[in-house]
PQR file of N, CA, C, O and H, with PARSE charges and radii, in Angstrom:
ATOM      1  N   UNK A   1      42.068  16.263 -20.604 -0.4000 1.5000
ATOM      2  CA  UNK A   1      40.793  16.926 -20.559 -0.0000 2.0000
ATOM      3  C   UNK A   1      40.267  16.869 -19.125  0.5500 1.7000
ATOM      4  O   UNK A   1      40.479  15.982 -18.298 -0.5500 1.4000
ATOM      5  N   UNK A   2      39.586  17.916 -18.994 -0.4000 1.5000
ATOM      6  CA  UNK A   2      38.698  17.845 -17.528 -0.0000 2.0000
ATOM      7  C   UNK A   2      36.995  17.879 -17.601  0.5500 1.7000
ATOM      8  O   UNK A   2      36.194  18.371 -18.396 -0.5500 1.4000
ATOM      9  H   UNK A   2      39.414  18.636 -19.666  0.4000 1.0000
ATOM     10  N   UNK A   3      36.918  17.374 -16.795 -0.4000 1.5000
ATOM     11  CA  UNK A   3      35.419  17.245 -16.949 -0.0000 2.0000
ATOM     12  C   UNK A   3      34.647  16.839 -15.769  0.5500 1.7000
ATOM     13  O   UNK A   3      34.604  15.799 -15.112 -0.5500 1.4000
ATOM     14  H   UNK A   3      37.568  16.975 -16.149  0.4000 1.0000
ATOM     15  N   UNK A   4      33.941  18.180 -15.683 -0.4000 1.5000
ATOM     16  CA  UNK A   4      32.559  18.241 -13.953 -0.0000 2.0000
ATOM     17  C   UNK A   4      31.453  17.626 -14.386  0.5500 1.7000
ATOM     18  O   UNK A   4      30.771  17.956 -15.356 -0.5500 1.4000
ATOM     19  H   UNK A   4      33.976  19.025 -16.216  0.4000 1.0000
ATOM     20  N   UNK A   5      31.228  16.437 -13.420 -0.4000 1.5000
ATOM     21  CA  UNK A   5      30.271  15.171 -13.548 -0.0000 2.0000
ATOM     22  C   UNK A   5      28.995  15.459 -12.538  0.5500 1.7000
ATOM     23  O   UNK A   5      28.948  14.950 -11.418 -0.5500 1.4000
ATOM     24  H   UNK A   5      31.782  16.169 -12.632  0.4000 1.0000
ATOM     25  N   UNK A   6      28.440  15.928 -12.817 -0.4000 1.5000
ATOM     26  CA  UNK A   6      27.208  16.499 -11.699 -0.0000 2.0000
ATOM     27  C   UNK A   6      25.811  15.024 -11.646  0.5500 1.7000
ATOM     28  O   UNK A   6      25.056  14.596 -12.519 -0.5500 1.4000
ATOM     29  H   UNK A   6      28.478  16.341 -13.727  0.4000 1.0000
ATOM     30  N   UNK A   7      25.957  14.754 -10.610 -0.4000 1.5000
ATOM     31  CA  UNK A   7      25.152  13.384 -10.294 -0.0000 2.0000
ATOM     32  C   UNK A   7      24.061  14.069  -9.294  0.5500 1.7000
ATOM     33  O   UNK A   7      24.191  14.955  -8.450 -0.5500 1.4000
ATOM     34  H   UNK A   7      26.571  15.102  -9.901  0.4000 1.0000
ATOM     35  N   UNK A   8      22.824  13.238  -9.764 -0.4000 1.5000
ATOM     36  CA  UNK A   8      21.862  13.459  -8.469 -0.0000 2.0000
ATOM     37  C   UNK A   8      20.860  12.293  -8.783  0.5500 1.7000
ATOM     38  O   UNK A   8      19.679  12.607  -8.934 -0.5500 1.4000
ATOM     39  H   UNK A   8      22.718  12.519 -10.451  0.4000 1.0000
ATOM     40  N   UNK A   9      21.196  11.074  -8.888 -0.4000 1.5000
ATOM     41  CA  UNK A   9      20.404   9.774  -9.097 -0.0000 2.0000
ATOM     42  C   UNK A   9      19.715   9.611  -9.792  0.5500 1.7000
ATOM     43  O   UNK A   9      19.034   8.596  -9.646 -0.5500 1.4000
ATOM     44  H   UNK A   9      22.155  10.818  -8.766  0.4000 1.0000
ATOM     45  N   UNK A  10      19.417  10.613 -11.143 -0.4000 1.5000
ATOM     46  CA  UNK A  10      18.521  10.624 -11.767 -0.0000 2.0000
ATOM     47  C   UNK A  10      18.711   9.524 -13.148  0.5500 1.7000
ATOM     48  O   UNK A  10      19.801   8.982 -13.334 -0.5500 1.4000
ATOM     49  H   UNK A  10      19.971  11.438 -11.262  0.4000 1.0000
ATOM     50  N   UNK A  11      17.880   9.348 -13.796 -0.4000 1.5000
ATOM     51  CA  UNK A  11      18.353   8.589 -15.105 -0.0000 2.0000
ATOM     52  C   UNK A  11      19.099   9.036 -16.360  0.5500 1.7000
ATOM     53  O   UNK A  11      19.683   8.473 -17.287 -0.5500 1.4000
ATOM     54  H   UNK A  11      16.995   9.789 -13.645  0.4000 1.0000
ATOM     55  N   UNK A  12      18.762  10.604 -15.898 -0.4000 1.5000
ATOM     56  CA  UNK A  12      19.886  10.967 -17.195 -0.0000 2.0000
ATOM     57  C   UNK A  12      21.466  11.690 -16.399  0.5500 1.7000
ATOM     58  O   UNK A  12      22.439  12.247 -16.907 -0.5500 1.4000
ATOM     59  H   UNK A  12      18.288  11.061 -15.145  0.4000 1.0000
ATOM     60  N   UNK A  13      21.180  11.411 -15.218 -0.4000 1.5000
ATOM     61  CA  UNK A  13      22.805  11.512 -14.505 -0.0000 2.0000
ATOM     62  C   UNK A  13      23.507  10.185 -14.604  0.5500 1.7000
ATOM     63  O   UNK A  13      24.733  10.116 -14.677 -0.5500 1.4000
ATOM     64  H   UNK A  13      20.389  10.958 -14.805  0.4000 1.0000
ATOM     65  N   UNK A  14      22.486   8.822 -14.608 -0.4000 1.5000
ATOM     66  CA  UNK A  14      23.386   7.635 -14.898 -0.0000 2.0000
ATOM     67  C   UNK A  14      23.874   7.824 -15.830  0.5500 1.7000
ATOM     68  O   UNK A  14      25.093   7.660 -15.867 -0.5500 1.4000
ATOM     69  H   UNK A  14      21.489   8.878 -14.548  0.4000 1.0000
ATOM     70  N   UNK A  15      23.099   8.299 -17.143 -0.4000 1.5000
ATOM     71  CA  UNK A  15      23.148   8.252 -18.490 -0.0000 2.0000
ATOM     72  C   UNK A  15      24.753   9.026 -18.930  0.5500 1.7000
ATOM     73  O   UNK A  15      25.511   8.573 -19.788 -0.5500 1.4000
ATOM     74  H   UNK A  15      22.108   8.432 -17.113  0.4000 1.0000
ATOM     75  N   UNK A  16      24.989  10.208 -18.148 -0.4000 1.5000
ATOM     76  CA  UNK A  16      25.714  10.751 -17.995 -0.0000 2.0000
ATOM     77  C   UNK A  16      27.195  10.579 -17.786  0.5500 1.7000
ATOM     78  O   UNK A  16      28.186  11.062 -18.333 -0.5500 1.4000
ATOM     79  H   UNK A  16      24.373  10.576 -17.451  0.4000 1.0000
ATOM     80  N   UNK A  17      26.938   9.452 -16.496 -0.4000 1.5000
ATOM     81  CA  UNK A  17      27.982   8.785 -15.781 -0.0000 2.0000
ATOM     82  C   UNK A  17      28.593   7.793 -16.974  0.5500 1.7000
ATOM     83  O   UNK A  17      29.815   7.751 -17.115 -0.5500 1.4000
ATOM     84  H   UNK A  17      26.133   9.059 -16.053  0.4000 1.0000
ATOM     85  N   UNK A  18      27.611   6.888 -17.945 -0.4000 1.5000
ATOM     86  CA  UNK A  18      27.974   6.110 -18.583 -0.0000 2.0000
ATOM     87  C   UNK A  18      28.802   6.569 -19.847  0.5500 1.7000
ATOM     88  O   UNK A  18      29.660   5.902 -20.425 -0.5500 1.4000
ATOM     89  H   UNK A  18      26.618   6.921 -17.831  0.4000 1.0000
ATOM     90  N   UNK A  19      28.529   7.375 -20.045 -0.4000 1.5000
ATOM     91  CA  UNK A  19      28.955   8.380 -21.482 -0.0000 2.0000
ATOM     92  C   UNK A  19      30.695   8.992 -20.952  0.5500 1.7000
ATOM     93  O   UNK A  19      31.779   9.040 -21.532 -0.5500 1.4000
ATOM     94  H   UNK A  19      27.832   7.917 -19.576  0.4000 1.0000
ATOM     95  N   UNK A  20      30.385   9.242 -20.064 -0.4000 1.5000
ATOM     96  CA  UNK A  20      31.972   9.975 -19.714 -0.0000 2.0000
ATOM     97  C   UNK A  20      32.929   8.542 -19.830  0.5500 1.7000
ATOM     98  O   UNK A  20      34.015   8.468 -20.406 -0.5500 1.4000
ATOM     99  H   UNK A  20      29.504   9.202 -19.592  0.4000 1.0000
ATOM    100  N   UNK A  21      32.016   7.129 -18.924 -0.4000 1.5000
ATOM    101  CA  UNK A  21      32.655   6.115 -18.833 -0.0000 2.0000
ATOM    102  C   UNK A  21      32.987   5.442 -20.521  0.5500 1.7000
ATOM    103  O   UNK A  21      33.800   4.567 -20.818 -0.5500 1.4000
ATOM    104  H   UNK A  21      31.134   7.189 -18.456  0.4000 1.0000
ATOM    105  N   UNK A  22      32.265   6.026 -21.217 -0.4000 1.5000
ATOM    106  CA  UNK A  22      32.646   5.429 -22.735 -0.0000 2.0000
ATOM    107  C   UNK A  22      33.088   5.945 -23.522  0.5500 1.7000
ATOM    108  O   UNK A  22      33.402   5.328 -24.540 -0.5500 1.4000
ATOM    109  H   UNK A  22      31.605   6.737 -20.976  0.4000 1.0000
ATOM    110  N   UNK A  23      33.371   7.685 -23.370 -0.4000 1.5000
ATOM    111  CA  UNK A  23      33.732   8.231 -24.188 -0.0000 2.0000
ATOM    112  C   UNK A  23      35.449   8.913 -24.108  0.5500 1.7000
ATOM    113  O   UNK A  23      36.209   9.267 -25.009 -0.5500 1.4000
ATOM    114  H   UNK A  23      33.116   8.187 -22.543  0.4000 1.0000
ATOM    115  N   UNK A  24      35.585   8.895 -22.795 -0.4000 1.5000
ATOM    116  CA  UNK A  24      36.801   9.968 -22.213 -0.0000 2.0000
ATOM    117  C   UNK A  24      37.937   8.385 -21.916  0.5500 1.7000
ATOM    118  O   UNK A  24      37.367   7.370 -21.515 -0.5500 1.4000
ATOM    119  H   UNK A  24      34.968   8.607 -22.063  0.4000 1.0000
ATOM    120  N   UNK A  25      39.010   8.360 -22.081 -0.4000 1.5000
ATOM    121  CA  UNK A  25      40.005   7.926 -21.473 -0.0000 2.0000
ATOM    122  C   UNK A  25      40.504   7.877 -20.216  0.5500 1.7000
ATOM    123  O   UNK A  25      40.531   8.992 -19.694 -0.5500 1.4000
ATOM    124  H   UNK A  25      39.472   9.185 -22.407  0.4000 1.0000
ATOM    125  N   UNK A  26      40.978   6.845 -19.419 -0.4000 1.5000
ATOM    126  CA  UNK A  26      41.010   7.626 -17.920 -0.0000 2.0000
ATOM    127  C   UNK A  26      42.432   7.938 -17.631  0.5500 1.7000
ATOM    128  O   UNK A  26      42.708   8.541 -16.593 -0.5500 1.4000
ATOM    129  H   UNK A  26      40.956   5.939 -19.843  0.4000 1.0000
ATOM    130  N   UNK A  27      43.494   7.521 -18.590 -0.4000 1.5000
ATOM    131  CA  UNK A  27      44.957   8.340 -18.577 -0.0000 2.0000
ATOM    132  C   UNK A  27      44.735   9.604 -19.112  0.5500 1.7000
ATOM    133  O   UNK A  27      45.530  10.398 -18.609 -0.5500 1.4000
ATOM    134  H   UNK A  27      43.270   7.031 -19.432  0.4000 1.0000
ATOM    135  N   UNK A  28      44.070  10.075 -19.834 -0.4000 1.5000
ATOM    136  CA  UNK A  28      44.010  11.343 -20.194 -0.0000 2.0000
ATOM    137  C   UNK A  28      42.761  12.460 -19.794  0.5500 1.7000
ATOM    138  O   UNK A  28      42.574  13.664 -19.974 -0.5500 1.4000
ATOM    139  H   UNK A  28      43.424   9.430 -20.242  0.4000 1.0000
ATOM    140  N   UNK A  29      42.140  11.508 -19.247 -0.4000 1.5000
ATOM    141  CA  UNK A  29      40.661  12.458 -18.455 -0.0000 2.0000
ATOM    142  C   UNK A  29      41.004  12.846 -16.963  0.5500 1.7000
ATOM    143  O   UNK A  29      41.814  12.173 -16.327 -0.5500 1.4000
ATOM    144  H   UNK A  29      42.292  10.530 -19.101  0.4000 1.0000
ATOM    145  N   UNK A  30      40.419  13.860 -16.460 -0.4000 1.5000
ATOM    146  CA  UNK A  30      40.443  14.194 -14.702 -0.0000 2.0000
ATOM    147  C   UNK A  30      39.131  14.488 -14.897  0.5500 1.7000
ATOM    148  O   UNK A  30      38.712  15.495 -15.467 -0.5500 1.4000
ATOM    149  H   UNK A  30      39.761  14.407 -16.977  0.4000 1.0000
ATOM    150  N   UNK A  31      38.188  13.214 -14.210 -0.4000 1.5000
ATOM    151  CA  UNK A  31      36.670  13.791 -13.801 -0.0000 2.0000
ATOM    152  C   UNK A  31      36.805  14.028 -12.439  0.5500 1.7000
ATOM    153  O   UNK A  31      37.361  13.264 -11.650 -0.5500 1.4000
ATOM    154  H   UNK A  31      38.529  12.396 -13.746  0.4000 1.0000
ATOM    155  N   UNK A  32      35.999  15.698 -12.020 -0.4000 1.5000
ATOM    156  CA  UNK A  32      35.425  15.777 -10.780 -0.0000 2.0000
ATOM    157  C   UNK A  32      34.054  15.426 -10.794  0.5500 1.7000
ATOM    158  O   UNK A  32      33.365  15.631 -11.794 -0.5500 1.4000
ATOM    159  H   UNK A  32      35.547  16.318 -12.661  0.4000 1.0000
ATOM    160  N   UNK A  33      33.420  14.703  -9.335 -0.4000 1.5000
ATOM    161  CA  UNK A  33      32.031  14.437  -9.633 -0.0000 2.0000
ATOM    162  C   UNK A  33      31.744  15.263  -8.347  0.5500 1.7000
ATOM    163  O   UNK A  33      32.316  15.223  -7.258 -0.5500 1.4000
ATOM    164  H   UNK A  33      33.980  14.537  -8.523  0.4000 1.0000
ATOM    165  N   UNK A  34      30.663  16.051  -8.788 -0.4000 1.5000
ATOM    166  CA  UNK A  34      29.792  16.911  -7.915 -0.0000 2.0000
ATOM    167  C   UNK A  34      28.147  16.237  -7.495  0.5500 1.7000
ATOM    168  O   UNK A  34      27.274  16.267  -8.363 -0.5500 1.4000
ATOM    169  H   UNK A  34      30.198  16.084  -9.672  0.4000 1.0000
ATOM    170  N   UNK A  35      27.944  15.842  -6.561 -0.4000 1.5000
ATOM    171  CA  UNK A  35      26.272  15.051  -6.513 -0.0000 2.0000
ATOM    172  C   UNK A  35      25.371  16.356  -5.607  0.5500 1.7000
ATOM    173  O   UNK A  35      25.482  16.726  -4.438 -0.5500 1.4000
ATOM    174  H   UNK A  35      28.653  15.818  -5.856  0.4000 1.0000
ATOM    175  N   UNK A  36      24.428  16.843  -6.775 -0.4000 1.5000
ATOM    176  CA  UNK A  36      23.459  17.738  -6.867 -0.0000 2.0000
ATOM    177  C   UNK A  36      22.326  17.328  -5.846  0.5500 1.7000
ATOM    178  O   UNK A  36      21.651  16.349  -6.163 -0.5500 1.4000
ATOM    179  H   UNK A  36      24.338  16.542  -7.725  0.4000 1.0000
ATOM    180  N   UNK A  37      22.032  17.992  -4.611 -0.4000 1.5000
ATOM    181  CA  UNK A  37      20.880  17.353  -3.583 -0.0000 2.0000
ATOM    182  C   UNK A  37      19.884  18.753  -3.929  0.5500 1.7000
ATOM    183  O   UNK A  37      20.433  19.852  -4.010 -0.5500 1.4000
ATOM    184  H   UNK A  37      22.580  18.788  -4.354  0.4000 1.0000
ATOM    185  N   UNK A  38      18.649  18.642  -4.090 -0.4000 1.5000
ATOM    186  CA  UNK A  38      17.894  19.267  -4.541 -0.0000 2.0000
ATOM    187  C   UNK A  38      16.744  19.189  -3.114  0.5500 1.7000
ATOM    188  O   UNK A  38      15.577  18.850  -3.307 -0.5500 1.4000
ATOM    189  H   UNK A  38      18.203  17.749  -4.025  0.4000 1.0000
ATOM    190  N   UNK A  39      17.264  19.553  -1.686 -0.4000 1.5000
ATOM    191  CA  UNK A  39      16.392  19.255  -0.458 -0.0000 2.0000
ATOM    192  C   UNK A  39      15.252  19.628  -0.332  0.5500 1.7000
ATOM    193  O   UNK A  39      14.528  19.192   0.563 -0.5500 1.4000
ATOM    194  H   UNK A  39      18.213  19.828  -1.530  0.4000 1.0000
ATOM    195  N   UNK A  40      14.831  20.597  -1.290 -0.4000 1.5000
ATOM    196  CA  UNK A  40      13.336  21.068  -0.654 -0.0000 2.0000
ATOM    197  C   UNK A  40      12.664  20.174  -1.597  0.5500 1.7000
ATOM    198  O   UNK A  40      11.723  19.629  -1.019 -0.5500 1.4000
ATOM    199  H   UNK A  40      15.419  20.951  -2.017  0.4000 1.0000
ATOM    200  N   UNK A  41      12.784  19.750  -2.998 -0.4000 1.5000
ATOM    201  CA  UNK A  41      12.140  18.781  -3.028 -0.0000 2.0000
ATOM    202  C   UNK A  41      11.568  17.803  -2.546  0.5500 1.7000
ATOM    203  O   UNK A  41      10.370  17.579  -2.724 -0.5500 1.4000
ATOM    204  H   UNK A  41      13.548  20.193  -3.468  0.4000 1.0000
ATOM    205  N   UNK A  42      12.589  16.847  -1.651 -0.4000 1.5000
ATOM    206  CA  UNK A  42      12.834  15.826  -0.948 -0.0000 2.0000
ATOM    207  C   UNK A  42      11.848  16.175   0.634  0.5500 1.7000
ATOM    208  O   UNK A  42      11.514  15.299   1.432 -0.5500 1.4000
ATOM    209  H   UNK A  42      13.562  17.028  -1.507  0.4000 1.0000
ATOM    210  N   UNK A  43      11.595  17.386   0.742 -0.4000 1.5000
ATOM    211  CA  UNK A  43      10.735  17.595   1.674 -0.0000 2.0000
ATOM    212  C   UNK A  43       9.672  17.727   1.984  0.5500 1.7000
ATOM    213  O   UNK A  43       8.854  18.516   1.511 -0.5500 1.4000
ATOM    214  H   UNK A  43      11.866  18.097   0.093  0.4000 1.0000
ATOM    215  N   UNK A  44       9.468  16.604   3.234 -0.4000 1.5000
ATOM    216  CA  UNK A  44       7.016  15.963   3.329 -0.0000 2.0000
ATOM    217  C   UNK A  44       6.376  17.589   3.290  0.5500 1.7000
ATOM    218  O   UNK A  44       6.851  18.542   3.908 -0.5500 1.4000
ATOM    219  H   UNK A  44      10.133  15.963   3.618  0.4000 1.0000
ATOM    220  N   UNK A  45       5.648  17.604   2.744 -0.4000 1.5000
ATOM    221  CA  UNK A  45       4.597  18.930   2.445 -0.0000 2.0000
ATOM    222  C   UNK A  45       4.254  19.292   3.914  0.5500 1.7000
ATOM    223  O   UNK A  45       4.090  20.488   4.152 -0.5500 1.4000
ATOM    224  H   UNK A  45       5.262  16.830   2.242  0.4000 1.0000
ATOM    225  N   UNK A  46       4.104  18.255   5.092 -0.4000 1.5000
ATOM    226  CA  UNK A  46       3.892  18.707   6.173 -0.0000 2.0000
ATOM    227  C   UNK A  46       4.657  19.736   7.017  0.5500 1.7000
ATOM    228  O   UNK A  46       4.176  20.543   7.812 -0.5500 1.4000
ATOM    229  H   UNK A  46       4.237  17.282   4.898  0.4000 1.0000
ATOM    230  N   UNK A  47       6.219  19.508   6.616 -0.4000 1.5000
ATOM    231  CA  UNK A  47       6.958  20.464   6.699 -0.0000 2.0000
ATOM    232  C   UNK A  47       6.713  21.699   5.768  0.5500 1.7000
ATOM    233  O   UNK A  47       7.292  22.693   6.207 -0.5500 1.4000
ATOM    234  H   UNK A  47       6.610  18.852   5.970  0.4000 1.0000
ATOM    235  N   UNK A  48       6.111  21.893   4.761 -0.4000 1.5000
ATOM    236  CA  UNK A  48       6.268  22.886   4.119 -0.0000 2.0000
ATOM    237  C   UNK A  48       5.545  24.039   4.677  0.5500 1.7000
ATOM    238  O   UNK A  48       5.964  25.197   4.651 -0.5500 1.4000
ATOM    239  H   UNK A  48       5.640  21.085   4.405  0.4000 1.0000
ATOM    240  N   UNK A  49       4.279  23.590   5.252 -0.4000 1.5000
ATOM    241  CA  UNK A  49       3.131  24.411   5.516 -0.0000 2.0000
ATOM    242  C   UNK A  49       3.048  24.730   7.029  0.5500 1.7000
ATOM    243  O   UNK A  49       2.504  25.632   7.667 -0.5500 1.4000
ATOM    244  H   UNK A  49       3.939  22.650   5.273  0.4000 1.0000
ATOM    245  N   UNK A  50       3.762  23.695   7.349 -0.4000 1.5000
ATOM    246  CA  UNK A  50       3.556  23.522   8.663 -0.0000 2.0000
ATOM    247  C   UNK A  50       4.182  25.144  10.118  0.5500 1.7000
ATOM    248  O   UNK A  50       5.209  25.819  10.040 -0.5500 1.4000
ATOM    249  H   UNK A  50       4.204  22.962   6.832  0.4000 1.0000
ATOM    250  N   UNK A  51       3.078  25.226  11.203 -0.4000 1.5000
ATOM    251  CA  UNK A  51       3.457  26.359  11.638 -0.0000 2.0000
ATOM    252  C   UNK A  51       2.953  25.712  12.992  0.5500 1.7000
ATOM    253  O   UNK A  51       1.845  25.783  13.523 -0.5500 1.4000
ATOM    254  H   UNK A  51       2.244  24.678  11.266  0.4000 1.0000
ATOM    255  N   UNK A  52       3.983  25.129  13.345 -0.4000 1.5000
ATOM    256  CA  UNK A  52       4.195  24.180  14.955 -0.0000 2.0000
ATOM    257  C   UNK A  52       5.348  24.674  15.186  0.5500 1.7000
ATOM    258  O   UNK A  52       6.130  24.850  14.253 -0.5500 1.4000
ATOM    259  H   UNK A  52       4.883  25.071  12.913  0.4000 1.0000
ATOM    260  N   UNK A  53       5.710  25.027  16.615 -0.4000 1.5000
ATOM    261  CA  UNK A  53       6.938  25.213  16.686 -0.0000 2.0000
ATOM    262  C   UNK A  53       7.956  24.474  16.735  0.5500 1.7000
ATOM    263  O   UNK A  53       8.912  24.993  17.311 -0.5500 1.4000
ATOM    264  H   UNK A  53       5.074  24.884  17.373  0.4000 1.0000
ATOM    265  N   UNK A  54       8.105  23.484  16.357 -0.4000 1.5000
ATOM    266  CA  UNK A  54       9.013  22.822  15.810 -0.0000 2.0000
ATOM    267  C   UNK A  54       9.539  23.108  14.445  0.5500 1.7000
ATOM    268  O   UNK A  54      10.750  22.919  14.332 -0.5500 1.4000
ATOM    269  H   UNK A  54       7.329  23.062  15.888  0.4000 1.0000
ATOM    270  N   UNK A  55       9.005  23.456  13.546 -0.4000 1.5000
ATOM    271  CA  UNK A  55       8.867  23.368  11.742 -0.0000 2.0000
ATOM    272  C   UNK A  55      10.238  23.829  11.744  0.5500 1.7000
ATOM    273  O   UNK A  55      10.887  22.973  11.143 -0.5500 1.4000
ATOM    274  H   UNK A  55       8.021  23.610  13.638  0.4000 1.0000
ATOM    275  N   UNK A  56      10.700  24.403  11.979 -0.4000 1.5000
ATOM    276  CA  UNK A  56      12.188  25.040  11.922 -0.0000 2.0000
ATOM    277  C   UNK A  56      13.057  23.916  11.858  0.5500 1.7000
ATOM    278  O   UNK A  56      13.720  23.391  10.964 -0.5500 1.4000
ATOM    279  H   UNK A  56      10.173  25.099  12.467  0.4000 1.0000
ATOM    280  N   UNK A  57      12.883  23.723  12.930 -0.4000 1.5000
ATOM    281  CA  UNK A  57      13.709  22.469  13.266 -0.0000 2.0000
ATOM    282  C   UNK A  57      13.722  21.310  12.351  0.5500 1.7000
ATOM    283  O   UNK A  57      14.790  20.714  12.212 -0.5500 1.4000
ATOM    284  H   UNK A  57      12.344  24.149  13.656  0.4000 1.0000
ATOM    285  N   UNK A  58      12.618  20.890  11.673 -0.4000 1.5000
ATOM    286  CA  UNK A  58      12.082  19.840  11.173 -0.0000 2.0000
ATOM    287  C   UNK A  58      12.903  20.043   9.719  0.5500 1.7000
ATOM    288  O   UNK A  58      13.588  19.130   9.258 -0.5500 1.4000
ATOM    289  H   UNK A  58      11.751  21.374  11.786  0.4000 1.0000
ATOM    290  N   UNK A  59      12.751  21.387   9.026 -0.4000 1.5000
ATOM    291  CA  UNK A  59      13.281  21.633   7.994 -0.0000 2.0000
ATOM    292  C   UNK A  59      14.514  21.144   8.111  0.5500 1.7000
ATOM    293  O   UNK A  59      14.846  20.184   7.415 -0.5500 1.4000
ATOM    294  H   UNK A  59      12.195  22.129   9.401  0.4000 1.0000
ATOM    295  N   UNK A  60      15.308  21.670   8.923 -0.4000 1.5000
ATOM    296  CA  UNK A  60      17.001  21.529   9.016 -0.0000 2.0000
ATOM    297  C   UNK A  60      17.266  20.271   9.239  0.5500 1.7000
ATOM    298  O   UNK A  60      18.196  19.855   8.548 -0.5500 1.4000
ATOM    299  H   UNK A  60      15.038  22.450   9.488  0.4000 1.0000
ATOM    300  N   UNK A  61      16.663  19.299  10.144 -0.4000 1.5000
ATOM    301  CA  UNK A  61      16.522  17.711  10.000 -0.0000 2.0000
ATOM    302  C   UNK A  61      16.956  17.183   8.364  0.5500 1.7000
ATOM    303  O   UNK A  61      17.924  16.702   7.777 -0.5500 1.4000
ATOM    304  H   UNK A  61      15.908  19.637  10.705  0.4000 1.0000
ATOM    305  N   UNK A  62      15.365  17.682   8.048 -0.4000 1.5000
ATOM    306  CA  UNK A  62      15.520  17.155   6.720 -0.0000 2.0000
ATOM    307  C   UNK A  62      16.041  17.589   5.807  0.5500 1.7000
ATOM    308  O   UNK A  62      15.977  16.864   4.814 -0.5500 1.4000
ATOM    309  H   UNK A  62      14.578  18.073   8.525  0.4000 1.0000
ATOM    310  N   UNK A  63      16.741  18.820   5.653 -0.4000 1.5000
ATOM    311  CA  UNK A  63      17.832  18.605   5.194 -0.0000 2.0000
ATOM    312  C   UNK A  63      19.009  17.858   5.449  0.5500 1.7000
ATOM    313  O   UNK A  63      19.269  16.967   4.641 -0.5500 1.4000
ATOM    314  H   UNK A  63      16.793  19.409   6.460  0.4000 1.0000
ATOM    315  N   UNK A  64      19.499  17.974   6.062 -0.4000 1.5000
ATOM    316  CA  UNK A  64      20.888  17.351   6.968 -0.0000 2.0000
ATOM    317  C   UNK A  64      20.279  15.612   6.658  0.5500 1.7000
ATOM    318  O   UNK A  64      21.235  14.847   6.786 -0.5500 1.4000
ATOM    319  H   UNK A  64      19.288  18.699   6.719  0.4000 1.0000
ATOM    320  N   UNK A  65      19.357  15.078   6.404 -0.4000 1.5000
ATOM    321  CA  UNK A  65      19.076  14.023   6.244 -0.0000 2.0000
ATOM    322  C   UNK A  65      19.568  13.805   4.784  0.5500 1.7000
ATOM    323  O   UNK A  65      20.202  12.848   4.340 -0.5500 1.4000
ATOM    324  H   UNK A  65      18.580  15.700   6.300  0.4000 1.0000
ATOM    325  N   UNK A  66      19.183  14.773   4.230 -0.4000 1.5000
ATOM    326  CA  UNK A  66      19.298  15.010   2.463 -0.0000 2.0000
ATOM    327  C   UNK A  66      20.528  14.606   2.159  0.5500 1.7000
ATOM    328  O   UNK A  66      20.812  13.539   1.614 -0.5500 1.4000
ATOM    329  H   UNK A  66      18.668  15.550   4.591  0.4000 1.0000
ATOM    330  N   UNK A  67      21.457  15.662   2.592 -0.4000 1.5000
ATOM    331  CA  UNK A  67      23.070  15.852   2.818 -0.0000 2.0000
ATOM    332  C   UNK A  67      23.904  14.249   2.910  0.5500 1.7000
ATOM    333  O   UNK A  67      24.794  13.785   2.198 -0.5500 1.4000
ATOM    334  H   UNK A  67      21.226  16.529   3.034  0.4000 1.0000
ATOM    335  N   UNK A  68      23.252  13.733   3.987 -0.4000 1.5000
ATOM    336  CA  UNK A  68      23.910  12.509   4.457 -0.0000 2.0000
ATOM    337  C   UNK A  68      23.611  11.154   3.488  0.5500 1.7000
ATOM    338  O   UNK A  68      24.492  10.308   3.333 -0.5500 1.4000
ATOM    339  H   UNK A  68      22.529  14.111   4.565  0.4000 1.0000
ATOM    340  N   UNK A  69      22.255  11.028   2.839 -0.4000 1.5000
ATOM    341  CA  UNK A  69      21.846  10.358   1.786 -0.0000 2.0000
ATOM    342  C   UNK A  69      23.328  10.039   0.550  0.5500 1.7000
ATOM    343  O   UNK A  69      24.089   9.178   0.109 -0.5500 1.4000
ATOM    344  H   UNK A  69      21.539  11.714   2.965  0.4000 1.0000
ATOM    345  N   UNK A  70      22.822  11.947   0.471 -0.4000 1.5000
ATOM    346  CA  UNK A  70      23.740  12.427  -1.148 -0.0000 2.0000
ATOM    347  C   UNK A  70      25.619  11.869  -0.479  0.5500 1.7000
ATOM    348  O   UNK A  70      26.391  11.121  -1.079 -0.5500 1.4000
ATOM    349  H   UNK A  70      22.204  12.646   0.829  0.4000 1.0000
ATOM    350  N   UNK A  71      25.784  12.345   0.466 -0.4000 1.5000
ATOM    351  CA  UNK A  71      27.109  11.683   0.936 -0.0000 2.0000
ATOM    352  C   UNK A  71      27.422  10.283   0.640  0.5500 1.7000
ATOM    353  O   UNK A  71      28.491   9.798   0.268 -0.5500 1.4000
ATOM    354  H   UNK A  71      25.156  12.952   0.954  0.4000 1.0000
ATOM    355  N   UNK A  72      25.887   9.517   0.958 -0.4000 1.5000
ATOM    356  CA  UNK A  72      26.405   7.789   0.441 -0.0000 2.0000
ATOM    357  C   UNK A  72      26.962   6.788   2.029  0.5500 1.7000
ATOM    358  O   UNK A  72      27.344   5.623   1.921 -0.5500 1.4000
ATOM    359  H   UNK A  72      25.019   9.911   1.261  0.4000 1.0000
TER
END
């Protein structure tokens, strides 16, 4: 069997993680795990609104900050 494991730290992605870990075999399972970064969430409102010329910049920061988190 195969099975896409989509993680993004949440409690029902642990929940998730644990269930595959109790339910699937690992000689007969192939999990891929995919970890879901959801960046604009993760981003200060100051960036959101913000119209400095920097803000551009600031966005792509924080993403790329996001990225590197979700990397681990």
């Amino acid at each position: 069997m195969r099975v896409l494991l989509a993680v993004d730290g949440s409690a029902c992605s642990d929940m998730a993680v644990q269930t595959v870990i109790d339910r699937f075999r690992p000689d007969e399972t192939q999990v891929r795990v995919l970890h879901a970064v959801e960046w604009m969430r993760e981003m200060p409102l100051c960036f959101q609104y913000s119209l400095e010329p920097t803000a551009g910049h600031d966005v792509v920061e924080s993403r790329i900050k996001s990225f590197e988190r979700a990397r681990g």
